[in-house]
C-alpha positions in Angstrom: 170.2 97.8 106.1 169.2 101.8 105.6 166.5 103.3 106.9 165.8 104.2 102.9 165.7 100.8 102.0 163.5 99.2 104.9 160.9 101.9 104.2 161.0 100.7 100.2 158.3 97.8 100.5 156.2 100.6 102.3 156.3 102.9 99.9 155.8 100.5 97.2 152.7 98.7 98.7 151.4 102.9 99.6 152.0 103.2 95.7 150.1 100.0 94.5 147.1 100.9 97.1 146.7 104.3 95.8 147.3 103.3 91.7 144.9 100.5 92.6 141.9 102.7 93.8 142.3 105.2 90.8 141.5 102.4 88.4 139.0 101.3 90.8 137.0 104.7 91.0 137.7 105.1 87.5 136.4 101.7 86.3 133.2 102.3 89.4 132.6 105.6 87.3 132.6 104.2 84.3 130.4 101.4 85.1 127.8 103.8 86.7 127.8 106.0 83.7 127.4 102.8 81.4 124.7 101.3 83.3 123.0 104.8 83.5 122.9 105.4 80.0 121.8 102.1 79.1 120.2 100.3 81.6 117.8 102.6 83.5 114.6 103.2 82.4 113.9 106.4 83.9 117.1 107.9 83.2 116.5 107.1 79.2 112.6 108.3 79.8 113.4 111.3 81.0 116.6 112.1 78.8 114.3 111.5 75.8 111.4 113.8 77.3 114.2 116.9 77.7 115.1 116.5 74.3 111.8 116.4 73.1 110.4 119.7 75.0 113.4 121.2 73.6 111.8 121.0 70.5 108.8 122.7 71.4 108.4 126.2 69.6 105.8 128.6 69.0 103.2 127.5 66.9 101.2 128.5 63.6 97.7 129.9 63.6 96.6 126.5 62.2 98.8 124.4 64.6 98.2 123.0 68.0 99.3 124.8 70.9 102.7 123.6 72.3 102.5 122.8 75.7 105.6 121.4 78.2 103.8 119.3 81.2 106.7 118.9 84.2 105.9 117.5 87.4 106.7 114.1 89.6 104.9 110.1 90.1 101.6 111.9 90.4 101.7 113.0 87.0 103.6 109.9 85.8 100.7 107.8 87.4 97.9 109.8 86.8 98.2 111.4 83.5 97.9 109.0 80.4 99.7 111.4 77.4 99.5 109.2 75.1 95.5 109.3 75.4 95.2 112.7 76.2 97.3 113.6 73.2 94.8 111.9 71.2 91.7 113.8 72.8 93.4 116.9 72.2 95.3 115.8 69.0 93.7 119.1 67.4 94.3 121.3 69.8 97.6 120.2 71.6 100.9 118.8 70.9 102.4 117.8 74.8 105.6 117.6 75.9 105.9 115.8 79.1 108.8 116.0 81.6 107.7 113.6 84.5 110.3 112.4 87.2 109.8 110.7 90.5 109.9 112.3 93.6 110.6 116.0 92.2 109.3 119.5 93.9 109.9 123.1 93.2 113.5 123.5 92.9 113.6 120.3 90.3 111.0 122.0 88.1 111.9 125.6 88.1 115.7 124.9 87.2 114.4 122.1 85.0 112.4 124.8 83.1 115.4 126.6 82.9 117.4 124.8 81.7 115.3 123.0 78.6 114.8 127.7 77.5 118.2 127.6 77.8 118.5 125.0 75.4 115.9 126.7 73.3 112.7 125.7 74.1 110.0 127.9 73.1 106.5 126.2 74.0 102.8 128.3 74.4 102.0 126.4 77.7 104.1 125.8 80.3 102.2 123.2 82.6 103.2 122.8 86.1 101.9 120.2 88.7 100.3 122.0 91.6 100.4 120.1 94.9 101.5 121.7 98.5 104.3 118.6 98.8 105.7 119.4 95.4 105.4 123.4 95.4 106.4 123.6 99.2 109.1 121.4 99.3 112.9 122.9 99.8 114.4 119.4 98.9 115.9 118.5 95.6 116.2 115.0 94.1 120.1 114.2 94.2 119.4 111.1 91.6 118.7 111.8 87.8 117.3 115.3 88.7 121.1 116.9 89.3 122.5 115.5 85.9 119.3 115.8 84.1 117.5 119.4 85.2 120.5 121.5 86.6 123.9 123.0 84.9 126.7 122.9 87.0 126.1 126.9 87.7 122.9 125.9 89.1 124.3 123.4 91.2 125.2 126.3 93.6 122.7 128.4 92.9 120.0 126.4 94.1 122.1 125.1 97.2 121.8 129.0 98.2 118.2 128.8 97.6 118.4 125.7 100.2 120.6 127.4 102.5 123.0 124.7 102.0 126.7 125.2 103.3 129.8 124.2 101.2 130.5 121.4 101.9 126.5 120.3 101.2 126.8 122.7 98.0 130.2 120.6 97.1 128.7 117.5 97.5 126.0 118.2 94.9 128.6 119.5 92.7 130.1 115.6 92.8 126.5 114.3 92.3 126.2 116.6 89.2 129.2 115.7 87.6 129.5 111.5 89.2 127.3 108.9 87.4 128.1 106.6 90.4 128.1 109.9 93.0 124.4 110.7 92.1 123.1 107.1 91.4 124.6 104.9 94.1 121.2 105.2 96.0 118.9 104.2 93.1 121.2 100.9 92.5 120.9 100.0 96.4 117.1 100.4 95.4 117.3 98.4 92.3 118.9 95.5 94.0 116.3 95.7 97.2 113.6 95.6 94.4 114.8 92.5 92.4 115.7 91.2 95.9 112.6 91.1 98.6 109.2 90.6 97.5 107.1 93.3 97.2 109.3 95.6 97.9 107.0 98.3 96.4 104.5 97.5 98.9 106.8 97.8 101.8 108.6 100.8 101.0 105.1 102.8 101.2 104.3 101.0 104.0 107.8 102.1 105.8 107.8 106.0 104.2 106.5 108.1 107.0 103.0 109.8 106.9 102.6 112.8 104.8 101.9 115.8 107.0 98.4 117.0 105.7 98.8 120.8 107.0 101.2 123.3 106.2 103.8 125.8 107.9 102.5 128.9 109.0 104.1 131.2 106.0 102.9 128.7 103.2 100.7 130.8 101.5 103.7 133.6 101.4 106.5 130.8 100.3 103.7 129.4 97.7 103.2 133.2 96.3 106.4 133.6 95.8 106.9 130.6 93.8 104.4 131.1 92.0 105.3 134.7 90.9 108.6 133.0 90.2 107.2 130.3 87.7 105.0 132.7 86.1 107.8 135.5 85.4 110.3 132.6 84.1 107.6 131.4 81.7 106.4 134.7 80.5 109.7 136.3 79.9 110.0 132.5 77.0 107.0 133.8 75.7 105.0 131.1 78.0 101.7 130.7 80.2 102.1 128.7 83.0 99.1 127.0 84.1 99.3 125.6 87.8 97.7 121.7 87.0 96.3 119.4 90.7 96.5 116.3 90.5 93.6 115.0 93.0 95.0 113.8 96.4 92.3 113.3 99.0 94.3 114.4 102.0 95.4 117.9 100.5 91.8 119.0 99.9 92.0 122.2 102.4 95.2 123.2 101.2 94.9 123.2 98.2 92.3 125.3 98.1 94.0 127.7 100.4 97.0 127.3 97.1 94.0 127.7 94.1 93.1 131.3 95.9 96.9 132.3 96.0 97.2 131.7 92.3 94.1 133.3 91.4 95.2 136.3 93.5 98.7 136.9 91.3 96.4 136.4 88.2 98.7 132.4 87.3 95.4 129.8 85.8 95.3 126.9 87.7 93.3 123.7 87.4 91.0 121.2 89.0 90.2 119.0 86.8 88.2 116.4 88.9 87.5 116.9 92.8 89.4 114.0 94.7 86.0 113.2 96.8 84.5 112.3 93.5 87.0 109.2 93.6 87.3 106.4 95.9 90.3 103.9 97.1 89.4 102.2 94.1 90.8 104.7 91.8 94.1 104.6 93.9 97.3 102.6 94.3 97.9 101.0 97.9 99.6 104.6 98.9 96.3 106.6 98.7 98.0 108.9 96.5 99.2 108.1 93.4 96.3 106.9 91.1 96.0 103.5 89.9 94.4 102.8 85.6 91.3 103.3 86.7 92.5 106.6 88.4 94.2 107.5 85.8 91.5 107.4 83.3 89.1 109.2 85.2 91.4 112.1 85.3 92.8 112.2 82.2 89.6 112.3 80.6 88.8 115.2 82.9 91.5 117.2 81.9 91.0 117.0 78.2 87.3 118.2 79.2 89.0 121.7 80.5 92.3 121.8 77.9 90.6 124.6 76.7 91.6 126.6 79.1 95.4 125.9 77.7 
């Protein structure tokens, strides 16, 4: 027998293997993608949020103010829009763009991208937090398909100092349903798996640092600057909004006088000490109802200031 023919079955069974994990990744993809679009809650919350703010356009003398309210879980838990619309009903009309464990990078390009699309809003509300504005992190799940075009893929791995190989692995994540949401189905199946599995996963997430690096007030100006020149240059003020979190008291005022300084309104609408573990979830930082009340109330008291 030829060397040709005892090396057939080989090549046959190198054929199958390969044909076989085409379909595979292709079916995996499509299943992702399917499950994404139907079956997670904050991918369909936040898709229909986008698509709202893009709506949002300069308004008439007799019309409220158009305002486009972006930030993570501490505005998701804290502020109730649905009530504050209706204090402000006369006055406001909010969009909200609220996804979990987001900092700067999500929001900026985020912003971007919903002008891009033709948003055109008065108020451009940002939340205003050292963790969020300092962080040089992306969200790799939702955030990449939802708040960045592929262009900014690699423009924001630059502004991470990522290498190419980091950068190209983003790219996947942009463009793969299963690529950028394999770590959130892992979750879901943990959550519907252990019991309070909430509870544990704050108990397991390591302590947040309550002081800052040495250049944050320069790395927090710049951002700033950068937030307030994007919004302007849409027609836009940005308003800097704090949530109240107890342990980023001193930094956050050291972040309110930075603001103030390149002339970008920011807000306090409650004082965290005012507010006890009562008003909080078992974290210590995201605000529970009662929480959420409290300062939701409070920030319709200063919407004026919109």
């Amino acid at each position: 027998m030829s060397e040709k023919q005892n090396n057939s079955p080989a090549l046959a069974c190198a054929k199958g293997i390969v044909v076989f994990s085409i379909v595979f990744l292709i079916a995996l993809e499509g299943l992702s993608g399917y499950l994404l679009r139907h079956h997670s809650v904050t991918y369909r919350r936040v898709s229909r949020q986008i698509d709202e703010a893009v709506r949002a356009g300069p308004a008439k003398p007799d019309e409220p103010t158009q305002v486009v309210m972006i930030g993570n879980s501490l505005f998701l838990d804290g502020v109730q829009v649905d009530r504050l619309q209706e204090l402000t009903s006369s006055k406001l009309r909010i969009y909200p763009i609220f996804l979990e464990a987001t900092g700067y990078h999500d929001w900026l390009y985020g912003l971007k991208r919903i002008f891009r699309r033709g948003a055109r809003p008065q108020v451009v509300v940002v939340q205003f937090e050292p963790n969020g504005l300092l962080s040089n992190q992306i969200r790799t799940e939702y955030s990449l398909s939802l708040f960045f075009d592929a262009a900014d893929v690699f423009h924001v791995g630059s502004d991470l100092g990522l290498d190419r190989t980091s950068k190209s692995s983003l790219l996947v994540a942009h463009w793969s349903a299963f690529g950028s949401m394999h770590s959130v189905i892992r979750t879901q199946i943990l959550r519907h798996t252990i019991p309070y599995f909430r509870e544990l996963f704050f108990l397991i997430l390591p302590q947040r640092s309550t002081t800052t690096r040495p250049d944050a007030e320069e790395i927090a100006r710049a951002r700033l600057k950068t937030l307030r020149d994007l919004s302007a240059a849409h027609g836009a003020k940005l308003i800097m909004l704090a949530p109240p979190v107890p342990s980023f008291e001193k930094t956050l005022g050291k972040l309110v006088h930075v603001a103030q300084e390149i002339g970008v309104t920011t807000l306090v609408p409650i004082d965290a000490t005012m507010l006890t573990e009562q008003h909080y979830e078992s974290d210590l930082l995201h605000l529970n109802i009662a929480g959420a009340t409290l300062f939701t109330s409070a920030l319709a008291g200063v919407s004026d200031r919109f």
